[in-house]
N, C-alpha and C positions, 0 to 999 in steps of 0.2 A: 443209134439212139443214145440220148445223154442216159444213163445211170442213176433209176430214182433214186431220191435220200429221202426217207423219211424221217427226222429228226425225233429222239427221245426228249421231250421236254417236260422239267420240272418244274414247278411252278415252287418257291423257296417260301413264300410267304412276308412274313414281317419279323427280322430277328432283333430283338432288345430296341424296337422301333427305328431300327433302317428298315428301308423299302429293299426288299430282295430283287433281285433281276431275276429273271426265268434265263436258264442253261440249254443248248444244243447241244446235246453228247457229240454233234457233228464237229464243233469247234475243238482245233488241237487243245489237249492239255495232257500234261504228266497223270498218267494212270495212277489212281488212288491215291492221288494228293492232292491235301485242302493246303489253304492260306487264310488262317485264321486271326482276325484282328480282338483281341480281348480287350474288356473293359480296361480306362487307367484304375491301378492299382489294385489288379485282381491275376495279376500275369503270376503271381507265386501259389494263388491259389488253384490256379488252372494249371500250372508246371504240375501242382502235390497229387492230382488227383494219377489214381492206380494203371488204369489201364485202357481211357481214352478212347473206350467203343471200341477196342480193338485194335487201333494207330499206336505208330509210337511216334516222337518227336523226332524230324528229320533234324530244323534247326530253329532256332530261338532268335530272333531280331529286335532290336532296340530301336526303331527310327524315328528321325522327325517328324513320321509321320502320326506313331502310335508302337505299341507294341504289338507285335506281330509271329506267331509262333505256326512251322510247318508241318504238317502231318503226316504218314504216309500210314495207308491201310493194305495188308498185301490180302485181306479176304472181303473185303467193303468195297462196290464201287462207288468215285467220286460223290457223284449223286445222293448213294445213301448217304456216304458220312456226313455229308454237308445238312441232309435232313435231319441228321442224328442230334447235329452240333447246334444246331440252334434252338435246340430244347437244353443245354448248360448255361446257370443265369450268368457265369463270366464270358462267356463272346457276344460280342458285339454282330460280329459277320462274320461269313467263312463262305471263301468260294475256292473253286478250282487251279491250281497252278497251272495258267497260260503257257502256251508255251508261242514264243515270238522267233520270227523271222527275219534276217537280213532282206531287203528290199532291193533284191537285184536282178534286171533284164537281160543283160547282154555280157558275156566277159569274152573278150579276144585278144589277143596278144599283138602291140603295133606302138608307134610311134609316129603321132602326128601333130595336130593344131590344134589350137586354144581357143576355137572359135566363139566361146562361153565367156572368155574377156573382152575380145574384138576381132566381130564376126565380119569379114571383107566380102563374103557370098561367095567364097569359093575356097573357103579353107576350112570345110567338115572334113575328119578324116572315118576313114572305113573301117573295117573288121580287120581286114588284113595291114594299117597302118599305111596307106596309101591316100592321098587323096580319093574324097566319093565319086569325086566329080558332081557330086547334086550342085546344082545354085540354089542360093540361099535368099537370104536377106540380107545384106549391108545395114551393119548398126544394130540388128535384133542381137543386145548381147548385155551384160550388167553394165556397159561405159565403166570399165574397170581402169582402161590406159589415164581416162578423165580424173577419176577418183583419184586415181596415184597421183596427182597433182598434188593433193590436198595432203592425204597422209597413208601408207605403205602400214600403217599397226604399229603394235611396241610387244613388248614381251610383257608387260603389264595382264596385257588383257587375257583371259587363262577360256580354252574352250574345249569341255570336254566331249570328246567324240564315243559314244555311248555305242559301244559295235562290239566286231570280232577282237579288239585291240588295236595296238597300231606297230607297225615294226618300226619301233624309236631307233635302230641304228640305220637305217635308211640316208643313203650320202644325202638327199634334197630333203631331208626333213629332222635331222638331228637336231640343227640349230636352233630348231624351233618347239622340239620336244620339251617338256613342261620339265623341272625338277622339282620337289620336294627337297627343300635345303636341309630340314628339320629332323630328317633318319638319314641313319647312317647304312647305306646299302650291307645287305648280304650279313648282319651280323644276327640276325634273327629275333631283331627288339624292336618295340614299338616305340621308339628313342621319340617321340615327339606327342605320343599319349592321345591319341587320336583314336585309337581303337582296330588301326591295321598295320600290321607289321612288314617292314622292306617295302613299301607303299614309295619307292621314289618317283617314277615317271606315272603310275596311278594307280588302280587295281583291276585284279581279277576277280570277279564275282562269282565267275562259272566255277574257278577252281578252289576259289577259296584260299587267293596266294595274291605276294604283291608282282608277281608279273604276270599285265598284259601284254604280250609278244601275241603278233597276230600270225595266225596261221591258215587263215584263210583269204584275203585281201581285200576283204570288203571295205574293212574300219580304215586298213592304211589309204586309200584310193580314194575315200572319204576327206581324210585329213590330208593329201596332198593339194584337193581343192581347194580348203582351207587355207591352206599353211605352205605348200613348198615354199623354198629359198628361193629370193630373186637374186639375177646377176652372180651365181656362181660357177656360173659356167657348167651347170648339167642338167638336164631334165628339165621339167615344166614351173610354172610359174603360179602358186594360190592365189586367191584372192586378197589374202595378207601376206606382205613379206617378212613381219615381226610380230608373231603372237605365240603365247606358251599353249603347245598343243597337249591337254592332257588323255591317256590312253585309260580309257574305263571297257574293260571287257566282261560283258554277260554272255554275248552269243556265244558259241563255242567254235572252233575250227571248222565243222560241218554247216554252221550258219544259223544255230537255233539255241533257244537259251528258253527259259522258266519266267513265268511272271516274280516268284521271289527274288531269283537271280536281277533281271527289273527293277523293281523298287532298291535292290540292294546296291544298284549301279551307283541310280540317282540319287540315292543319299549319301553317296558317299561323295558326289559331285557336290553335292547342297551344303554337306558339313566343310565340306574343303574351300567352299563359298566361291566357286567359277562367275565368272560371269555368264555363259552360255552354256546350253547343252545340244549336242547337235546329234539326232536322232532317225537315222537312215533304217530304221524297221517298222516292223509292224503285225498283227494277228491275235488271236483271241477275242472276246467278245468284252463288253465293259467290264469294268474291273475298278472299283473302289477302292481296295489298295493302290492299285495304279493314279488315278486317278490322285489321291490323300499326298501322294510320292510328289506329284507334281505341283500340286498345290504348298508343300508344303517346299518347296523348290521356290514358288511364284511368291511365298512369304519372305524371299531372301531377295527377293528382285535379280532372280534369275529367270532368262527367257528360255523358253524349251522350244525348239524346231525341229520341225516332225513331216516326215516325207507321206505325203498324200495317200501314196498304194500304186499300185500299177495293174490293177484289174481293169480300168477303160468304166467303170462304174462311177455313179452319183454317190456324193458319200452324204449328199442331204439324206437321200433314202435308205441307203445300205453306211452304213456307217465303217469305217476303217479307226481302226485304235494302236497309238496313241494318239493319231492327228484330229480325232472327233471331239476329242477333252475340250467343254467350254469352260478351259481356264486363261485369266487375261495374260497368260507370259507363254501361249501357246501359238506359234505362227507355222499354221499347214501350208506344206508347200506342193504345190504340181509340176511337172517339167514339160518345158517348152522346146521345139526344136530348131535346127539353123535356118529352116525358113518361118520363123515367126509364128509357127505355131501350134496349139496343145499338142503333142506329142500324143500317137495313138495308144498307147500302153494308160496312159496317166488317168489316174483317178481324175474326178472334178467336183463342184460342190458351188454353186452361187450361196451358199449361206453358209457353208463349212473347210471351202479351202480359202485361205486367201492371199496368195499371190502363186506366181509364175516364173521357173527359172529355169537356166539352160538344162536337161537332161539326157537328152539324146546324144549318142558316139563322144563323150566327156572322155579325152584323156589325162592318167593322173599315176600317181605312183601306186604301182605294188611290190610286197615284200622284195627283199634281197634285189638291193636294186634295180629292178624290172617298170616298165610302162606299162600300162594296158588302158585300153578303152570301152568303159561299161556305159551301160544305158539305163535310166532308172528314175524315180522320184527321188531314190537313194543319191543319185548324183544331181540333183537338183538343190535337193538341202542343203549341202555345204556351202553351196555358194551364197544362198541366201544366209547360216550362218558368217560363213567371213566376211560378208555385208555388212552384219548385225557386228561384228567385232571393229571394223573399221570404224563404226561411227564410235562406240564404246569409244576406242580409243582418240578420236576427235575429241566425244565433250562428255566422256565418263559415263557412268549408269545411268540411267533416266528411271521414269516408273514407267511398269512393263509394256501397259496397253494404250500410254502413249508412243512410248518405241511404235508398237506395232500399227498403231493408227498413220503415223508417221511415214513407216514404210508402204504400207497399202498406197497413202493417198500422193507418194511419187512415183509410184509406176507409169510405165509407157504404156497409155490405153490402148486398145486392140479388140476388135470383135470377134478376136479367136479367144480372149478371156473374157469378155462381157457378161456372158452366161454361163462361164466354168471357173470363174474365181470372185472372191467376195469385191476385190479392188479393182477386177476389169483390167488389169494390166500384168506385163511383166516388170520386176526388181532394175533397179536404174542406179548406181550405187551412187552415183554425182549427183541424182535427183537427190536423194536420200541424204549425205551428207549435206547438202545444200537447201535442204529442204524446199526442193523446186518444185512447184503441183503444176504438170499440166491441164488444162480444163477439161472437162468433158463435155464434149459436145455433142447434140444428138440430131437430130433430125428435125422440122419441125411436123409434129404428129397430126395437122391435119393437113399439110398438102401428101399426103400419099392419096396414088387413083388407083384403082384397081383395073388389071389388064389380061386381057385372058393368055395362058400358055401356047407358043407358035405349035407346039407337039404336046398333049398330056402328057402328064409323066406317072406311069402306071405300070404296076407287077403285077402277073398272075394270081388269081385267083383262086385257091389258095398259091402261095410262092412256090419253084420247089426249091429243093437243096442244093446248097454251094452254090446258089443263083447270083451272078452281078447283072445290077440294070445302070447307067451309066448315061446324062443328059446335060447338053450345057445349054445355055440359053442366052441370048444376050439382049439387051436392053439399051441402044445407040443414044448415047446423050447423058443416059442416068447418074443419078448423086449417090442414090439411095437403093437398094434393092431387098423386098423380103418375099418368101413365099406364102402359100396360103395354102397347109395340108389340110385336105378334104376331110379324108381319116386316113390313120396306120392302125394298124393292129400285126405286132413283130413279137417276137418269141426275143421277152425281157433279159436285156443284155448280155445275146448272143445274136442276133440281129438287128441290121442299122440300116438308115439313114444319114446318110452325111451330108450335109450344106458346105459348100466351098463357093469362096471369093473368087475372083480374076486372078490371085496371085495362089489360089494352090492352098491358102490359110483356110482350117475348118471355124465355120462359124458357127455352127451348130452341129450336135448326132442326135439324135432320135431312135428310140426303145420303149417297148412295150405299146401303148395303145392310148390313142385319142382321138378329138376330131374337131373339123375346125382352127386347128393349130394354128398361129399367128409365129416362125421364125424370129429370130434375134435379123437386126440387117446388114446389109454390107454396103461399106460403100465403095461399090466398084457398076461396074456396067455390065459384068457377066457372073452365072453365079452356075455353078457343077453342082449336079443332083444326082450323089450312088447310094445305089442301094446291093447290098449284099446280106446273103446269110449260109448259115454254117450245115452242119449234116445231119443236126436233129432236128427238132420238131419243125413241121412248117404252119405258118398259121394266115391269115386273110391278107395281107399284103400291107398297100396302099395305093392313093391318087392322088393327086396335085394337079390341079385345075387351071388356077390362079394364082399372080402375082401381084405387089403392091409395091408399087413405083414413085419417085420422087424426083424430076428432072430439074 
């Protein structure tokens, strides 16, 4: 049986009229530390005062966002201080130092295919850096070979990969490592009055130094999707061959950073004026610093790209942060796999993610010149970053939420994104430069009949544990095919239903409980019906009765 949590929750109240969010002690955060935002022009009086409920000042922030001072308490938990601190008429707000995550599924050590720029249906590589042997899809891929027609990047266009760092000596990514002209390495001045010292290739946040060297490979793996070197003869190929890739590190070698650390990336991307920020993490719960970080990012007309999650979750209803931020220069991303579609890990979201990119078995550079190939939302977002960079370098900055409209509305529609991405498609980067929309077309909604199932499709009442049920059904002739669930009632997202097409693409999953269901449809002539669940709770099933057809 799963491990109840019961969540300690706070209710914050109303501090200097922000609305507080209520806190989960369940959500990671650095142990007795707040992140407090003080009123403008009260930050000297809130440094003066003695003894701070007990905290002392870890560190003191200046940002775009606002001023922003750390706490830590080693005899106060979080909670109280935070209760404490919004009875001082100088804060504004004060919550918990988040602590965030790198977003990654899969690391194995190989050498294979690009099937993320142009997917042939037979060139997924495996764990082991061999062909998978899966078939795929032919053409489910950004049309990246298309795009390079048009334009390969420039070094103009600057994108900062917000991660572990990046290993800027890396033979397939050096060329295209960012420099700061402006400091003079290793002399330990801030030669260019920026406010960070030895800042060449970008900074460290975690350490509080200007090098980020990644020590984990998240960030470089990141940015080889991005960014490796075309045509020089080694290693793989990014989605841009000429852009300035900058290394901003919060996360730390282990894979986890602070919300302060956070906001302290991004502003130093936003002061530095990137064009993009490309954002392969994720955890803790909302966060208004975070959020102010970003927005005050999206006042620069820079785009922030933000990997979905990889929990297999709705993030309409369970929300993942940073890609849940409704701000206009935010484009959440989900990953898609080589046969066309949502990848089983990937978050999804009809109103909060929106688009679809290659994620599954991505290979890409890691440190000391090494390949590997990971799996993730984390690898999904790059490539929709050096999307977003190819066109920058096309026809320069745009305003943000046209960018992003832009890209939503060229994707390759697909009923495996219809009900799990805002755009119904995956990233096409030819559409996008070209600004190509293909229509969408549907059905039309009154000739569906309804047709009874040649076999019910029904589980145990109640299921039990680790149960697969498994049904295809086929419909000779049809255009159109949806099901018609009776009821489910499933133990919320940890037990599924899956809708699959003819070709193997999920059209739908299904969790937690309803009835009468009306499915997303497919248009094929057969459609697979599993059902699986896991080794905790079990709860009433389901039945499927009926289908609705459109010949």
């Amino acid at each position: 049986m799963k491990k109840l949590i019961v969540p300690a929750v706070l209710s914050l109240g109303v501090i200097a009229g922000v609305e507080a969010r209520t806190l989960s002690a369940e959500i990671p955060h650095v142990p007795g530390e707040v992140v407090v935002k003080v009123k403008k022009g009260f930050l000297g009086s809130f440094l003066g005062k003695k003894s701070f409920l007990g905290a002392e000042v870890k560190k003191s922030m200046g940002l775009l966002a606002g001023e922003f001072v750390v706490l830590k308490s080693q005899s106060k938990s979080t909670l109280s201080l935070i209760s404490d601190l919004k009875r001082m008429p100088e804060v504004l707000y004060a919550e918990p130092n988040f602590i965030y995550k790198a977003i990654n599924f899969t690391s194995d050590p190989m050498y294979g295919k690009l099937w993320g720029m142009a997917n042939t249906g037979r060139n997924e590589p495996n764990r082991n850096g061999d062909f998978s042997g899966s078939v795929g899809t032919s053409g489910a891929d950004l049309n990246a070979e298309k795009a390079w027609d048009i334009t390969k990047g420039t070094k103009n266009v600057v994108i900062a990969v917000i991660d572990t760092g990046i290993d800027y000596n890396h033979p397939d990514l050096k060329d295209n490592i960012w420099v700061n002209s402006k400091e003079i390495a290793g002399n330990n001045v801030d030669d260019d009055a920026n406010g960070y010292v030895d800042d060449i290739h970008g900074w460290n946040a975690n350490a509080n130094n200007g090098n980020p060297m990644d020590g984990n490979s998240h960030g470089t793996h990141c940015a080889g999707t991005i960014g490796a070197k075309h045509g020089n003869g080694i290693g793989v190929a990014g989605v841009m061959s000429d852009v300035s890739l900058m290394a901003v590190k919060f996360l730390s070698d282990e894979g986890s950073g602070s919300l302060a650390d956070a906001v302290e990336a991004i502003d130093y991307a936003t002061k530095m004026n990137v064009d993009i920020m490309s954002n392969s993490w994720g955890g803790g719960g909302f966060s208004q610093t975070l959020e102010d970080a970003i927005k005050a990012a999206k006042a620069k007309g820079i785009l922030f790209v933000a990997a979905a999650g990889n929990d297999s979750t709705n993030n309409d209803s369970a929300p993942h942060y940073p890609s849940n931020y409704q701000v206009d220069n935010v484009v959440s991303v989900a990953a898609h796999t080589h046969q066309d579609s949502l990848a089983s890990f990937s978050c999804y979201g009809k109103r909060t993610v929106h688009v679809a990119a290659p994620g599954h078995n991505i290979l890409s550079t890691t440190p000391n010149n090494t390949y590997k190939v990971y799996s993730g939302t984390s690898m999904a977002t790059p490539h929709v970053s050096g999307v977003l960079g190819l066109f920058i370098a096309e026809n320069g900055r745009q305003e943000v939420k046209a960018v992003r409209d832009r890209l939503m509305a060229t994707t390759v529609p697909s009923g495996a994104y219809r009900k799990t991405t805002i755009a119904g498609g995956r990233v096409d980067a030819y559409n996008f430069l070209t600004d190509t929309r293909i229509p969408r077309q549907g059905p039309d909604e009154g000739a569906w009949r309804v047709e009874s199932l040649a076999e019910v499709f029904e589980t145990s009442h109640p299921y039990a544990n680790n149960a697969k049920v498994t049904k295809t059904y086929t419909f000779s002739g049809a255009k159109f095919v949806k099901l018609v669930v009776d009821k489910y009632d499933l133990e919320a997202n940890y037990d599924f239903i899956t809708i699959k097409d003819g070709n193997g693409a999920v059209i739908e999953k299904l969790s937690g409980a309803g009835q009468n269901y009306e499915t997303d449809y497919a248009e094929t002539e057969k459609i697979t019906v599993e059902f699986s669940s896991d080794s905790s709770e079990a709860r009433w099933g389901a039945v499927i009765k009926n289908a609705k057809v459109i010949y």
